[in-house]
mmCIF entry with sequence, helices, sheets and N, C-alpha, C, O atoms, coordinates in Angstrom:
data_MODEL
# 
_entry.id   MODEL 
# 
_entity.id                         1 
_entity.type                       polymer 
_entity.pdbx_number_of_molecules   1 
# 
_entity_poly.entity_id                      1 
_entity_poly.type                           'polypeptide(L)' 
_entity_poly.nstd_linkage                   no 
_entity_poly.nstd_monomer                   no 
_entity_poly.pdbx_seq_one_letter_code       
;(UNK)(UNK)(UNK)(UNK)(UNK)(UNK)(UNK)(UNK)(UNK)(UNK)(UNK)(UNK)(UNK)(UNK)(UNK)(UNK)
(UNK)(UNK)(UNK)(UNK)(UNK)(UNK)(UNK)(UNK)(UNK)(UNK)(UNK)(UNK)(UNK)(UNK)(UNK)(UNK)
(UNK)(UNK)(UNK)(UNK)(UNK)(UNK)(UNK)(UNK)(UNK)(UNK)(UNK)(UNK)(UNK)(UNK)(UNK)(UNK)
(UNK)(UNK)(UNK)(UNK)
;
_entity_poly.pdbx_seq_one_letter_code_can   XXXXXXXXXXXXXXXXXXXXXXXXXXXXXXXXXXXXXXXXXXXXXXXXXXXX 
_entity_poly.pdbx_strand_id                 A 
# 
loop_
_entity_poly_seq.entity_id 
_entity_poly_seq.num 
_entity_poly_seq.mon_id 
_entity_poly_seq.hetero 
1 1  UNK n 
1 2  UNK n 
1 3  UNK n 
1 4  UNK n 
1 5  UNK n 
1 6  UNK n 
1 7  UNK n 
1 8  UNK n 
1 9  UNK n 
1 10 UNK n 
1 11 UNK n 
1 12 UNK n 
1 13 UNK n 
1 14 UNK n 
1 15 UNK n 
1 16 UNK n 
1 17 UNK n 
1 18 UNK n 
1 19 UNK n 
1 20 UNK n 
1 21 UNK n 
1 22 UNK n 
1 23 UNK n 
1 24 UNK n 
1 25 UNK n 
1 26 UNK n 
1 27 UNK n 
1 28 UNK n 
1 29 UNK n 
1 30 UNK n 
1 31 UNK n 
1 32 UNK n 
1 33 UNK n 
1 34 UNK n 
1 35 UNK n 
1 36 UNK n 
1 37 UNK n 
1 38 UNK n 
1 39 UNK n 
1 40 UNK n 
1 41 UNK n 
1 42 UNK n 
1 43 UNK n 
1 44 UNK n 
1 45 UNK n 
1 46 UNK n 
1 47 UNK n 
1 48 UNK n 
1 49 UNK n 
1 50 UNK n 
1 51 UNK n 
1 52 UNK n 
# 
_struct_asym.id          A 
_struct_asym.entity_id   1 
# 
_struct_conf.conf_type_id            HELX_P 
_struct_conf.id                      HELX_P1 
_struct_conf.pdbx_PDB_helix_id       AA1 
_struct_conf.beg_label_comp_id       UNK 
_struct_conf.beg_label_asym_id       A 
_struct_conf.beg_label_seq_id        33 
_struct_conf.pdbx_beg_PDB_ins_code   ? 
_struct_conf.end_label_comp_id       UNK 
_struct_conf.end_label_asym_id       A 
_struct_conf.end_label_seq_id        40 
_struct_conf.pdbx_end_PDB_ins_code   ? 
_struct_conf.beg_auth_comp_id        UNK 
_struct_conf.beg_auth_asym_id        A 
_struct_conf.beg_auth_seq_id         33 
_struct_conf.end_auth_comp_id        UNK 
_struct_conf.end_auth_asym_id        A 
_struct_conf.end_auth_seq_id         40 
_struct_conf.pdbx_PDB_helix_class    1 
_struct_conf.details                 ? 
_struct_conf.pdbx_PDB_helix_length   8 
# 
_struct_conf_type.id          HELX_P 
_struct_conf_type.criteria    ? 
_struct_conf_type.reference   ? 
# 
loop_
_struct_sheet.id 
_struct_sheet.type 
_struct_sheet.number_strands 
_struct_sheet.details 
AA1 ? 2 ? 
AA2 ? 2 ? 
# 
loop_
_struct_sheet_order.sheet_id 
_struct_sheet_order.range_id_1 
_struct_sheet_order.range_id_2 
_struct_sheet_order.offset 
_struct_sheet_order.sense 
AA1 1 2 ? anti-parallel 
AA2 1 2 ? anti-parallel 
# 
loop_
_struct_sheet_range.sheet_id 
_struct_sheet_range.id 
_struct_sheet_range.beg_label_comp_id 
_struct_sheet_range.beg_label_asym_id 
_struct_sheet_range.beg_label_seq_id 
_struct_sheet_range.pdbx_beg_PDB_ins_code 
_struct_sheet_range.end_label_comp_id 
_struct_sheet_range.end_label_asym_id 
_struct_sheet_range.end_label_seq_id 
_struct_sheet_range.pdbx_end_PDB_ins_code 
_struct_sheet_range.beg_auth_comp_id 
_struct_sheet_range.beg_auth_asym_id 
_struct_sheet_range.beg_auth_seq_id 
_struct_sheet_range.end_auth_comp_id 
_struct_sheet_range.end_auth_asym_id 
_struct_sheet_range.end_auth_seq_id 
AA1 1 UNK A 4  ? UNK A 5  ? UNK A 4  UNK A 5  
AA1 2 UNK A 27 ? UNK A 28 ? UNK A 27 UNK A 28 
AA2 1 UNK A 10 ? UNK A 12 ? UNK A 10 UNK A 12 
AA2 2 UNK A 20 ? UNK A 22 ? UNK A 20 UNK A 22 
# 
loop_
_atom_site.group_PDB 
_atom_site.id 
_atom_site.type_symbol 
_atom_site.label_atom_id 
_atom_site.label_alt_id 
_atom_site.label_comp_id 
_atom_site.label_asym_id 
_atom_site.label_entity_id 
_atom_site.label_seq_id 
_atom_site.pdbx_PDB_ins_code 
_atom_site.Cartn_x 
_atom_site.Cartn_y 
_atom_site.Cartn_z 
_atom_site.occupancy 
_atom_site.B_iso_or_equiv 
_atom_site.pdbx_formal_charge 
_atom_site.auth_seq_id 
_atom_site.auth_comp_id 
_atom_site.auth_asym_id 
_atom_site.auth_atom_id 
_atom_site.pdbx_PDB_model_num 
ATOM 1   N N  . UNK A 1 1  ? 1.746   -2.477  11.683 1.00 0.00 ? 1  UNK A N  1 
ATOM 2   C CA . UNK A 1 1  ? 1.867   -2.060  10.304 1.00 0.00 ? 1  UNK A CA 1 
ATOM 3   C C  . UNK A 1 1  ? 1.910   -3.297  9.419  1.00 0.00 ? 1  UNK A C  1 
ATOM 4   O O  . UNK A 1 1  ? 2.938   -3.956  9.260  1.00 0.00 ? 1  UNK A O  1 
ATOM 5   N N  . UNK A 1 2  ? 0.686   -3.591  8.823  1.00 0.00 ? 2  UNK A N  1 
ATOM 6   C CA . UNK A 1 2  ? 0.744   -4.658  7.855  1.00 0.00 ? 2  UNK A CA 1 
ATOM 7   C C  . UNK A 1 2  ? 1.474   -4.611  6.487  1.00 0.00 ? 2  UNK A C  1 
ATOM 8   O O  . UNK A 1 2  ? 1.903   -3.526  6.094  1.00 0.00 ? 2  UNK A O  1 
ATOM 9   N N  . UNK A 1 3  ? 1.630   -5.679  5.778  1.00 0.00 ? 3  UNK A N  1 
ATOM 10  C CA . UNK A 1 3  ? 2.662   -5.587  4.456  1.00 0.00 ? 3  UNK A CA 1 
ATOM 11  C C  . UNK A 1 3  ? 1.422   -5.668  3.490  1.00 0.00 ? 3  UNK A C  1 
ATOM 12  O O  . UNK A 1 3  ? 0.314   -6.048  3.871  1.00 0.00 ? 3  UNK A O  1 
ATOM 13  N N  . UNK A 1 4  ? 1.644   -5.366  2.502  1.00 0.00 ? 4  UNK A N  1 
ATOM 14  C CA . UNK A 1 4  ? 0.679   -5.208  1.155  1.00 0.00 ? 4  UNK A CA 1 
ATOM 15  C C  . UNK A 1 4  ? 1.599   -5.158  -0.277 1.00 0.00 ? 4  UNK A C  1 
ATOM 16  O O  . UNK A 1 4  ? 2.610   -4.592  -0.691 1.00 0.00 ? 4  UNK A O  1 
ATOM 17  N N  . UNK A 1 5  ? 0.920   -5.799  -0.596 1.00 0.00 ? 5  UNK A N  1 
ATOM 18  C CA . UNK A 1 5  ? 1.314   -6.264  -2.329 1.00 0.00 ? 5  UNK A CA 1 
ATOM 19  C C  . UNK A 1 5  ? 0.497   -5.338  -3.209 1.00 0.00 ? 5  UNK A C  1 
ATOM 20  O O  . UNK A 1 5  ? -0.727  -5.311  -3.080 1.00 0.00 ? 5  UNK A O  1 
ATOM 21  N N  . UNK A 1 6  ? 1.058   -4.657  -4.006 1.00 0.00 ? 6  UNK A N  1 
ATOM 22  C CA . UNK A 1 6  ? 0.116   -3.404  -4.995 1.00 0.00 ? 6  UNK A CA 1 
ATOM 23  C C  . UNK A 1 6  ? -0.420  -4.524  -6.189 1.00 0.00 ? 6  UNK A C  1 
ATOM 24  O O  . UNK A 1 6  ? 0.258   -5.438  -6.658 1.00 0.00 ? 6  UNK A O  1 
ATOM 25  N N  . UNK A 1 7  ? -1.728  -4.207  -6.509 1.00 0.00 ? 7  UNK A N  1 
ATOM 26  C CA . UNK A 1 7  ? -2.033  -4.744  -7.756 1.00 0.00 ? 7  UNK A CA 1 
ATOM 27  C C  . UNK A 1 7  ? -2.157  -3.657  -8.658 1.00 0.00 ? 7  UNK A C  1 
ATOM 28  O O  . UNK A 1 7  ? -2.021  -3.923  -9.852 1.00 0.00 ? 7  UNK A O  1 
ATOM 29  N N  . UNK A 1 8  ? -2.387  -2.497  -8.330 1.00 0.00 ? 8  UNK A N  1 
ATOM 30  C CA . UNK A 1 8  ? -2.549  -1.632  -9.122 1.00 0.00 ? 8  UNK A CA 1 
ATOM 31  C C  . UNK A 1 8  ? -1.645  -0.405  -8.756 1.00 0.00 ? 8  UNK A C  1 
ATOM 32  O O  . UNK A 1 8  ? -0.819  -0.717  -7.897 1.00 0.00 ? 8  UNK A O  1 
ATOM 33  N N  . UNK A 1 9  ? -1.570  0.794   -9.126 1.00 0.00 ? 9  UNK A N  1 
ATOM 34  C CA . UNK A 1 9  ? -0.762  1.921   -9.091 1.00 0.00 ? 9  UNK A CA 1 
ATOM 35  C C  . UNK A 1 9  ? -1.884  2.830   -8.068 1.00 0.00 ? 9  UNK A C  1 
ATOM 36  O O  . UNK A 1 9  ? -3.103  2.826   -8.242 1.00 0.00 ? 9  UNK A O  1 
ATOM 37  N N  . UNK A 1 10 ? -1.208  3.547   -7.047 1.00 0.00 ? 10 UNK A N  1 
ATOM 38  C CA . UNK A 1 10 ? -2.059  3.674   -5.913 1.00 0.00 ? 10 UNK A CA 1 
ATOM 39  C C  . UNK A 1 10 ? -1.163  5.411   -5.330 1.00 0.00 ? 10 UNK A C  1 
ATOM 40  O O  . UNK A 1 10 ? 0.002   5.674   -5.031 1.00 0.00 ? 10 UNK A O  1 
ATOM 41  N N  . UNK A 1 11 ? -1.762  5.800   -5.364 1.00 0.00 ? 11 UNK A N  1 
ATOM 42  C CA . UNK A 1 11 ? -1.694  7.476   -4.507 1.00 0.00 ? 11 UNK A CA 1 
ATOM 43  C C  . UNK A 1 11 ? -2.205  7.854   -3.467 1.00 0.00 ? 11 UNK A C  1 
ATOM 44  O O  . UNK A 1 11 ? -3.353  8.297   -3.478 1.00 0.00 ? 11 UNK A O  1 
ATOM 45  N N  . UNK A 1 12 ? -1.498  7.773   -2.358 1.00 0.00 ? 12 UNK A N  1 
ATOM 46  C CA . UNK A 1 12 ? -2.008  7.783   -0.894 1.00 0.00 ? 12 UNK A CA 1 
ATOM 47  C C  . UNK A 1 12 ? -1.096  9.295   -0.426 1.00 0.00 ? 12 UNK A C  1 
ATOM 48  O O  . UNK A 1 12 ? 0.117   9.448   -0.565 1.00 0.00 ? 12 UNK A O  1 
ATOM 49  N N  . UNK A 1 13 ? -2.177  10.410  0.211  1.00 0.00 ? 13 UNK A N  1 
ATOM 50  C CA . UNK A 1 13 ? -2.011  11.322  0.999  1.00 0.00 ? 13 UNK A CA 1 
ATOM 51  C C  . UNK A 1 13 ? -2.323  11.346  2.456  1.00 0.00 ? 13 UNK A C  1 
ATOM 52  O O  . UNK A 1 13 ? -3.430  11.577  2.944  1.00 0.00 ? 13 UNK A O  1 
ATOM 53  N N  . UNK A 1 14 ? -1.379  11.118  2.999  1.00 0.00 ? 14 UNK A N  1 
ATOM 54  C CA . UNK A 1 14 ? -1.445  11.269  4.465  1.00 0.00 ? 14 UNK A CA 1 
ATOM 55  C C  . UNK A 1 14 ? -1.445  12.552  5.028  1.00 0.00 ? 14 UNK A C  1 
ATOM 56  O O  . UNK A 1 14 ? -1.901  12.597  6.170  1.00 0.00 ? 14 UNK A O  1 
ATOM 57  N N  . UNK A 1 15 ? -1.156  13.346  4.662  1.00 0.00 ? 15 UNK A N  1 
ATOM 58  C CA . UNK A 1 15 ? -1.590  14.468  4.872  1.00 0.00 ? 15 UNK A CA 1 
ATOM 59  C C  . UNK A 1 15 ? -1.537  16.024  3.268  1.00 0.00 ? 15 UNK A C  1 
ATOM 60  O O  . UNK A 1 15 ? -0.728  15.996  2.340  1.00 0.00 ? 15 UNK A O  1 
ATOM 61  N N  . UNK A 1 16 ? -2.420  16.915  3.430  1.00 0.00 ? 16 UNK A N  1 
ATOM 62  C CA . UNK A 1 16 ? -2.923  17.518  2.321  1.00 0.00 ? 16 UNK A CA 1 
ATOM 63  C C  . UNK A 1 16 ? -1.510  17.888  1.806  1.00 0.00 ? 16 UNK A C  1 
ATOM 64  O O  . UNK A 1 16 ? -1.658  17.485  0.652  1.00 0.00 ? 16 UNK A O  1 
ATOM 65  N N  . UNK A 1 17 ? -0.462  18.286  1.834  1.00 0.00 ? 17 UNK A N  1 
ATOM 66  C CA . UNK A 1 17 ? 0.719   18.715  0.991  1.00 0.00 ? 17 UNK A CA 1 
ATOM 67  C C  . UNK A 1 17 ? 1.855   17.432  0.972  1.00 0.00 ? 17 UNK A C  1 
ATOM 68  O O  . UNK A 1 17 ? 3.064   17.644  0.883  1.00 0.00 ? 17 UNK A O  1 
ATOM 69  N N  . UNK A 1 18 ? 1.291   16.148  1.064  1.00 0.00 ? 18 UNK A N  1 
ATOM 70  C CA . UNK A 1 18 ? 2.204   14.833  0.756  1.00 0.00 ? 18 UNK A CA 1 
ATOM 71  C C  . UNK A 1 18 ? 1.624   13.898  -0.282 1.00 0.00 ? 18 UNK A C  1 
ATOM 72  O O  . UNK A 1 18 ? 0.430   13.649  -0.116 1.00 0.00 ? 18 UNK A O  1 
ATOM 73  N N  . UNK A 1 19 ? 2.132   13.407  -1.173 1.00 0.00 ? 19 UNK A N  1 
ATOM 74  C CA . UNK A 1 19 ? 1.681   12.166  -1.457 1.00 0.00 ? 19 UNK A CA 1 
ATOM 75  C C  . UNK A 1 19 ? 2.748   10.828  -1.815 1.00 0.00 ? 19 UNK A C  1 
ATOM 76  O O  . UNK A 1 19 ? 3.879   10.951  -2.286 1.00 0.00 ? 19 UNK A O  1 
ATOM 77  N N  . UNK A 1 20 ? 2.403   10.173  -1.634 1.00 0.00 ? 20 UNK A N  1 
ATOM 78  C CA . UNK A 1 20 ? 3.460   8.684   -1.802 1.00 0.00 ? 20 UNK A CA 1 
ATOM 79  C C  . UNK A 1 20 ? 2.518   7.907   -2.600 1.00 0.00 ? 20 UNK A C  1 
ATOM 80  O O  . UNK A 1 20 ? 1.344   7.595   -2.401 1.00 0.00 ? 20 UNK A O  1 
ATOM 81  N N  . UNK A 1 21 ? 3.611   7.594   -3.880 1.00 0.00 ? 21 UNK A N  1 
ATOM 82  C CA . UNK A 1 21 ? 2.913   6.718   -4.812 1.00 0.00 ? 21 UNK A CA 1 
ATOM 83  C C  . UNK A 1 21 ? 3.846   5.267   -4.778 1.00 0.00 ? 21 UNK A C  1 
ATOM 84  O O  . UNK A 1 21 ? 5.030   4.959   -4.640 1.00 0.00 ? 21 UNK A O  1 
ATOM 85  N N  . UNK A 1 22 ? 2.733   4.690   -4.962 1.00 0.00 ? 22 UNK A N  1 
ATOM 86  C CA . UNK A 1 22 ? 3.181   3.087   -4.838 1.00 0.00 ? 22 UNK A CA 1 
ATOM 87  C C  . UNK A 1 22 ? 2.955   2.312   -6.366 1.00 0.00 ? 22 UNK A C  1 
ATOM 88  O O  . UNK A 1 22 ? 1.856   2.706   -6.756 1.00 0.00 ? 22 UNK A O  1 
ATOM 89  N N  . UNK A 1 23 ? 3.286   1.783   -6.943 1.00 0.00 ? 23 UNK A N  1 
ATOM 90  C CA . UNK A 1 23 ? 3.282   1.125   -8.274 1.00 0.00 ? 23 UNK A CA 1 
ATOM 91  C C  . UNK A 1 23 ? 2.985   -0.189  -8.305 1.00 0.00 ? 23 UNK A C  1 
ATOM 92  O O  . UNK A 1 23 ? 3.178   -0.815  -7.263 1.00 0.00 ? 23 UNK A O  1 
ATOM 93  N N  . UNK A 1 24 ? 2.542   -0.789  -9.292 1.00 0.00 ? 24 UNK A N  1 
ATOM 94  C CA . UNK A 1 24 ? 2.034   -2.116  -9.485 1.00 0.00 ? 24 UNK A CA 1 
ATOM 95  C C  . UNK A 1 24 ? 3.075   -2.898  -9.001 1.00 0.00 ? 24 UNK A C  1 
ATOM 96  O O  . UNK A 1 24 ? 4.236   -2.554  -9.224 1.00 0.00 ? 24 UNK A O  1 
ATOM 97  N N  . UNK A 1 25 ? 2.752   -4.168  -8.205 1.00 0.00 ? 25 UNK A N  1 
ATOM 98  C CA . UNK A 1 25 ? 4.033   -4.937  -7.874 1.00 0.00 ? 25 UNK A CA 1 
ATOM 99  C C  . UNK A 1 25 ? 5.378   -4.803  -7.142 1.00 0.00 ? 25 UNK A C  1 
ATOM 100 O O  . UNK A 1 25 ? 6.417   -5.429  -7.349 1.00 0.00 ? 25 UNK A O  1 
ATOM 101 N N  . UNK A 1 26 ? 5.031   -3.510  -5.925 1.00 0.00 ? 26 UNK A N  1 
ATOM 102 C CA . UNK A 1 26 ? 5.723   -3.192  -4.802 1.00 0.00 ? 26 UNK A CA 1 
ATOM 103 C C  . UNK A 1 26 ? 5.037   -4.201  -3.592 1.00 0.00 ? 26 UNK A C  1 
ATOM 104 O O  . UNK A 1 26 ? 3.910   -4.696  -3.566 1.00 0.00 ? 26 UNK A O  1 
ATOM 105 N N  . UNK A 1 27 ? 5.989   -4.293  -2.751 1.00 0.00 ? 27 UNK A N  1 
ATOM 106 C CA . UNK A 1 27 ? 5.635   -5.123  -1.605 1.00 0.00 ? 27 UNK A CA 1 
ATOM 107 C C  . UNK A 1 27 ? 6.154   -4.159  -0.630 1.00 0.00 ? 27 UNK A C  1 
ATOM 108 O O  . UNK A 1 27 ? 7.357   -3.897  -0.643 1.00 0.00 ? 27 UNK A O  1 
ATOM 109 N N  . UNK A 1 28 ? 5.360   -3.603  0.217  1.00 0.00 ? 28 UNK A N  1 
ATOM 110 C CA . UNK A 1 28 ? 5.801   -2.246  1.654  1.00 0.00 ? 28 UNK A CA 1 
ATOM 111 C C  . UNK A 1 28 ? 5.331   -3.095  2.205  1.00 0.00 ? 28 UNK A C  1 
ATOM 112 O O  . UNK A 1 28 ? 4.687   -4.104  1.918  1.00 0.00 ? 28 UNK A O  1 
ATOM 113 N N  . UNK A 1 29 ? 5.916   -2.342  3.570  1.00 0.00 ? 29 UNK A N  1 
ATOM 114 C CA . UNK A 1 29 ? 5.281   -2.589  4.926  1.00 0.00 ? 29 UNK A CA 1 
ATOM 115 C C  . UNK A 1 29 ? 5.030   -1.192  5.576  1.00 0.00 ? 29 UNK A C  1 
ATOM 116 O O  . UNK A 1 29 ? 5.852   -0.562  6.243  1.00 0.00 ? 29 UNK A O  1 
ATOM 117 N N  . UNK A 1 30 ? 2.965   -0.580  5.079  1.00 0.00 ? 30 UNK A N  1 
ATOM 118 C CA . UNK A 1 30 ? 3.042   0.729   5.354  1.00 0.00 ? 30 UNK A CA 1 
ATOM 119 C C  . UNK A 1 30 ? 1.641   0.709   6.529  1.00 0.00 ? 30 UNK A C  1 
ATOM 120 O O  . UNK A 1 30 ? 0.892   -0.119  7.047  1.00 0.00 ? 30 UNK A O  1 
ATOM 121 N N  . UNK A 1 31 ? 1.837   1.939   6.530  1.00 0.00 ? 31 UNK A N  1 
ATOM 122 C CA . UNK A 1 31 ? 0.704   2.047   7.676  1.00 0.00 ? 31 UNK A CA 1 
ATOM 123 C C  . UNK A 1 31 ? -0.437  1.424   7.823  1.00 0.00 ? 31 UNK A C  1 
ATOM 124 O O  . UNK A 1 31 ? -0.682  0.856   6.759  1.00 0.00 ? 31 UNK A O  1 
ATOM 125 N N  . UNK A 1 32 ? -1.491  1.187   8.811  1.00 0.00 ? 32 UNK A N  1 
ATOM 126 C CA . UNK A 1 32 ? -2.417  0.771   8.378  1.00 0.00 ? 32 UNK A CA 1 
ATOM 127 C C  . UNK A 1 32 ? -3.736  1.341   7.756  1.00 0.00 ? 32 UNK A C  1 
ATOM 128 O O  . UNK A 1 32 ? -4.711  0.769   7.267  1.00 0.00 ? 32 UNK A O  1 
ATOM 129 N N  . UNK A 1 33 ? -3.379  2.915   7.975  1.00 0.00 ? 33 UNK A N  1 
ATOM 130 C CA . UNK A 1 33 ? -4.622  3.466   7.451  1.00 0.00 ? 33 UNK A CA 1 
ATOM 131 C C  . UNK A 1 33 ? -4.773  3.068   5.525  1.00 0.00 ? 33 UNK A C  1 
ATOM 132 O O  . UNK A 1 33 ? -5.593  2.620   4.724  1.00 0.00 ? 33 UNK A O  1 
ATOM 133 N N  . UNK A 1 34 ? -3.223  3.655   5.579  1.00 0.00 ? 34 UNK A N  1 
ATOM 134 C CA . UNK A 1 34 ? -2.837  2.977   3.856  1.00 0.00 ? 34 UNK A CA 1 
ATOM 135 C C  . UNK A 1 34 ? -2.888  1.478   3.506  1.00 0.00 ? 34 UNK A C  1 
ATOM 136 O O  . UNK A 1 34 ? -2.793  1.215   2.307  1.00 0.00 ? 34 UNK A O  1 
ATOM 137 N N  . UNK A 1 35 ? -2.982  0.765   4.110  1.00 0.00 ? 35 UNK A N  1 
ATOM 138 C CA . UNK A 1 35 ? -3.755  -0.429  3.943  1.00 0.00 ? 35 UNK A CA 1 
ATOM 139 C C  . UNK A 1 35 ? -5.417  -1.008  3.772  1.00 0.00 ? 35 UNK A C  1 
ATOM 140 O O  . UNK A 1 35 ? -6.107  -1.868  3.224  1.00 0.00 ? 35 UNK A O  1 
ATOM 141 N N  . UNK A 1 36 ? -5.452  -0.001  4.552  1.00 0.00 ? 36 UNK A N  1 
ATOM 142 C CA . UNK A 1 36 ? -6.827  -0.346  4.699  1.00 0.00 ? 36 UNK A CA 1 
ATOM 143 C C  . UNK A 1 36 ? -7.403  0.417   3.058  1.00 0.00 ? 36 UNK A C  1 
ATOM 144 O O  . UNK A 1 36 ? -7.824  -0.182  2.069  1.00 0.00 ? 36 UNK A O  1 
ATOM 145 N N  . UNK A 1 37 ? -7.232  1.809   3.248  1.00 0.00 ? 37 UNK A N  1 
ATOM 146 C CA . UNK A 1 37 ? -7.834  1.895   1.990  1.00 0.00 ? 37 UNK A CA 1 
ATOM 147 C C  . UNK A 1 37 ? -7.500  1.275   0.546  1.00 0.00 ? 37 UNK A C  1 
ATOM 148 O O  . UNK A 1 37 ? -8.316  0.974   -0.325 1.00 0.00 ? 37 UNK A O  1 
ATOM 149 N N  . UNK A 1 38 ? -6.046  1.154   0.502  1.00 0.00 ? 38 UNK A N  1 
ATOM 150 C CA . UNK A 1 38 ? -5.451  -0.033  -0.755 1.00 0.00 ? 38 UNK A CA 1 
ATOM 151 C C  . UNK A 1 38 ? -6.031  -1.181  -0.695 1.00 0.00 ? 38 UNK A C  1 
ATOM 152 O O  . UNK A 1 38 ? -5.934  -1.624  -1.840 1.00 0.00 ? 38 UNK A O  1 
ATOM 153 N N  . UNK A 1 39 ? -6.650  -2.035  0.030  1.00 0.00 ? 39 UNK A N  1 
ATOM 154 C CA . UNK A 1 39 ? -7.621  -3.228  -0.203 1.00 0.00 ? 39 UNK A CA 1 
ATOM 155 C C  . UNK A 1 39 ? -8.912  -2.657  -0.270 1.00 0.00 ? 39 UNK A C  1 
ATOM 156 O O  . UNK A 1 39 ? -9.645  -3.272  -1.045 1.00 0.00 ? 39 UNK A O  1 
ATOM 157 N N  . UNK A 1 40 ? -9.644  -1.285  0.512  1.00 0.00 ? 40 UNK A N  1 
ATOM 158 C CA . UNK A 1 40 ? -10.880 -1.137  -0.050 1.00 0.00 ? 40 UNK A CA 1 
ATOM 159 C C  . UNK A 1 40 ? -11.141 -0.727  -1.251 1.00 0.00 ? 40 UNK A C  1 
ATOM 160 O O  . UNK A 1 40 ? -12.317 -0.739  -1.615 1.00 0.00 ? 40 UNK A O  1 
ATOM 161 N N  . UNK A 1 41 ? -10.093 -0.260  -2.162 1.00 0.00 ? 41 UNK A N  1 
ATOM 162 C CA . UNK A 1 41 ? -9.928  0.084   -3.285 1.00 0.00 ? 41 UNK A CA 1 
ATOM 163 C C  . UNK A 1 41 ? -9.639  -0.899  -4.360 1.00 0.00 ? 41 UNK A C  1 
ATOM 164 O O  . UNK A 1 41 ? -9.522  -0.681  -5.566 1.00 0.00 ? 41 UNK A O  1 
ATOM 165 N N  . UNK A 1 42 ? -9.541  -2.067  -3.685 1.00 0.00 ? 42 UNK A N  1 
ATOM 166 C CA . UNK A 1 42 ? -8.783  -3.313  -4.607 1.00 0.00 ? 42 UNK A CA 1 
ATOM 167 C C  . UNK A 1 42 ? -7.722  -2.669  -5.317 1.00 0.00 ? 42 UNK A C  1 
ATOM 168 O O  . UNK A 1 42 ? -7.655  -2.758  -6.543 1.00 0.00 ? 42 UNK A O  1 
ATOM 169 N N  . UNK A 1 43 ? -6.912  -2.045  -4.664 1.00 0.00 ? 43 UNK A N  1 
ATOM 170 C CA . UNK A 1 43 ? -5.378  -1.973  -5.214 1.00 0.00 ? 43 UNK A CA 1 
ATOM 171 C C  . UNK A 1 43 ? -4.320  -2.829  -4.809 1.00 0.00 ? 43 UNK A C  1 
ATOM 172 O O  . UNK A 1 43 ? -3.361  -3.060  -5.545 1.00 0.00 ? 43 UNK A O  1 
ATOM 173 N N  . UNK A 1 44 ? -4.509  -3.525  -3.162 1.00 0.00 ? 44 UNK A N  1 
ATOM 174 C CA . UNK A 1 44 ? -3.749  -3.915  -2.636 1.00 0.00 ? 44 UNK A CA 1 
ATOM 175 C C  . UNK A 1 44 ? -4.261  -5.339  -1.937 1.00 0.00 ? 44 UNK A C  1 
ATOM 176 O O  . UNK A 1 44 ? -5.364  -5.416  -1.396 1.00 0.00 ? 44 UNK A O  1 
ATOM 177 N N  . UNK A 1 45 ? -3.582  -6.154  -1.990 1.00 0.00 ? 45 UNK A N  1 
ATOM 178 C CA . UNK A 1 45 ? -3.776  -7.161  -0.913 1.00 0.00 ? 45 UNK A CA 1 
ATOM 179 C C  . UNK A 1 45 ? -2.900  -7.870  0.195  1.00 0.00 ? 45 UNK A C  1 
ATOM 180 O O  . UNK A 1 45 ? -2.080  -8.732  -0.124 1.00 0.00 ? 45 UNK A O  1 
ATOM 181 N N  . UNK A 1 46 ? -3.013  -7.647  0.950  1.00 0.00 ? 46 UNK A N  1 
ATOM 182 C CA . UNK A 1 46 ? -2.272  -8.093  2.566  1.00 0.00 ? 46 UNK A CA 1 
ATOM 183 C C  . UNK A 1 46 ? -1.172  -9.467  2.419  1.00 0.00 ? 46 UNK A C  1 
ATOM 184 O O  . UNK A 1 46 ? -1.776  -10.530 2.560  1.00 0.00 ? 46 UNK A O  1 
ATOM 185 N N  . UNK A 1 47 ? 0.183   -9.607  2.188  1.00 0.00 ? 47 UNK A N  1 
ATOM 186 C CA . UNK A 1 47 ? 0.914   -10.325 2.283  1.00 0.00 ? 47 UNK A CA 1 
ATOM 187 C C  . UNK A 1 47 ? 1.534   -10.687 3.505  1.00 0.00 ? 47 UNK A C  1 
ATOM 188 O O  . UNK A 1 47 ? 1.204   -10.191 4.582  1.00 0.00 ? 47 UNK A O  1 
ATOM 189 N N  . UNK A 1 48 ? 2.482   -11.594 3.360  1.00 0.00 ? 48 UNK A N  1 
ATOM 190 C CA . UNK A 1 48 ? 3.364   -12.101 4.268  1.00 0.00 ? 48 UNK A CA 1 
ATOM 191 C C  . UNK A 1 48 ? 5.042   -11.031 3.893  1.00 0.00 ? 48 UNK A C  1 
ATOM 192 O O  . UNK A 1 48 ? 5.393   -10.564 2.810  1.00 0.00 ? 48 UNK A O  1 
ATOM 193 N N  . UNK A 1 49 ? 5.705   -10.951 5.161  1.00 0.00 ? 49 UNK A N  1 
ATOM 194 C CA . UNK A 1 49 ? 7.217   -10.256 4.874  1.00 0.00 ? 49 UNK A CA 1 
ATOM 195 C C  . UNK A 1 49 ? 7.622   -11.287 3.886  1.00 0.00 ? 49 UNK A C  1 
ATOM 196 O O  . UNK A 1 49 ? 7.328   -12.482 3.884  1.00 0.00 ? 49 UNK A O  1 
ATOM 197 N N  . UNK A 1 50 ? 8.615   -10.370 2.742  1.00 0.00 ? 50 UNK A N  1 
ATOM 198 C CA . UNK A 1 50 ? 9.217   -11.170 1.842  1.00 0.00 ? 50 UNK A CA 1 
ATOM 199 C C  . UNK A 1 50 ? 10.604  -11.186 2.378  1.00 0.00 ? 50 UNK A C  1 
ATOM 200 O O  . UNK A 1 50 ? 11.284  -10.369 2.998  1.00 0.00 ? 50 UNK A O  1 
ATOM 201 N N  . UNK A 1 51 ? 10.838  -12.685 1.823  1.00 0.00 ? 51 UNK A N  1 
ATOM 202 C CA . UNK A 1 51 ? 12.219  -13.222 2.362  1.00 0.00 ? 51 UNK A CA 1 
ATOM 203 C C  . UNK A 1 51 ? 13.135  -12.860 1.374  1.00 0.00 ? 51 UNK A C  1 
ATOM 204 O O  . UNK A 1 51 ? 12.847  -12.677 0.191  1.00 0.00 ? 51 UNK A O  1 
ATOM 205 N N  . UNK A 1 52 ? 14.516  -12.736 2.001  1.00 0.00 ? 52 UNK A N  1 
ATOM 206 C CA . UNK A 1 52 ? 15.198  -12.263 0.924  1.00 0.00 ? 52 UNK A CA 1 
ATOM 207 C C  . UNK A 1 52 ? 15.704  -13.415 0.011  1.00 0.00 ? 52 UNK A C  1 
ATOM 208 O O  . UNK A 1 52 ? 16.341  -13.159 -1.010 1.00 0.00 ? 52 UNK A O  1 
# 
């Protein structure tokens, strides 16, 4: 499960009656399918874990 940095505001359904919204300037560590499409979308780009 890679980490991703939002550049933009992003709505990901993992399945048809869910959705999880992510906002500009969140840092997750989410699945990779939701990764993958948040960078093919240029919403997201692949970071390092943030330190506290």
């Amino acid at each position: 499960m890679p980490w991703v940095r939002f550049t933009a505001d992003m709505d990901w359904k993992p399945k048809p009656a869910v959705t999880i919204g992510y906002k500009v300037g969140m840092v997750r560590l989410i699945t990779r399918a939701c990764a993958e499409a948040a960078i093919a979308a240029s919403k997201g780009t692949p970071t390092e874990r943030p330190t506290k």
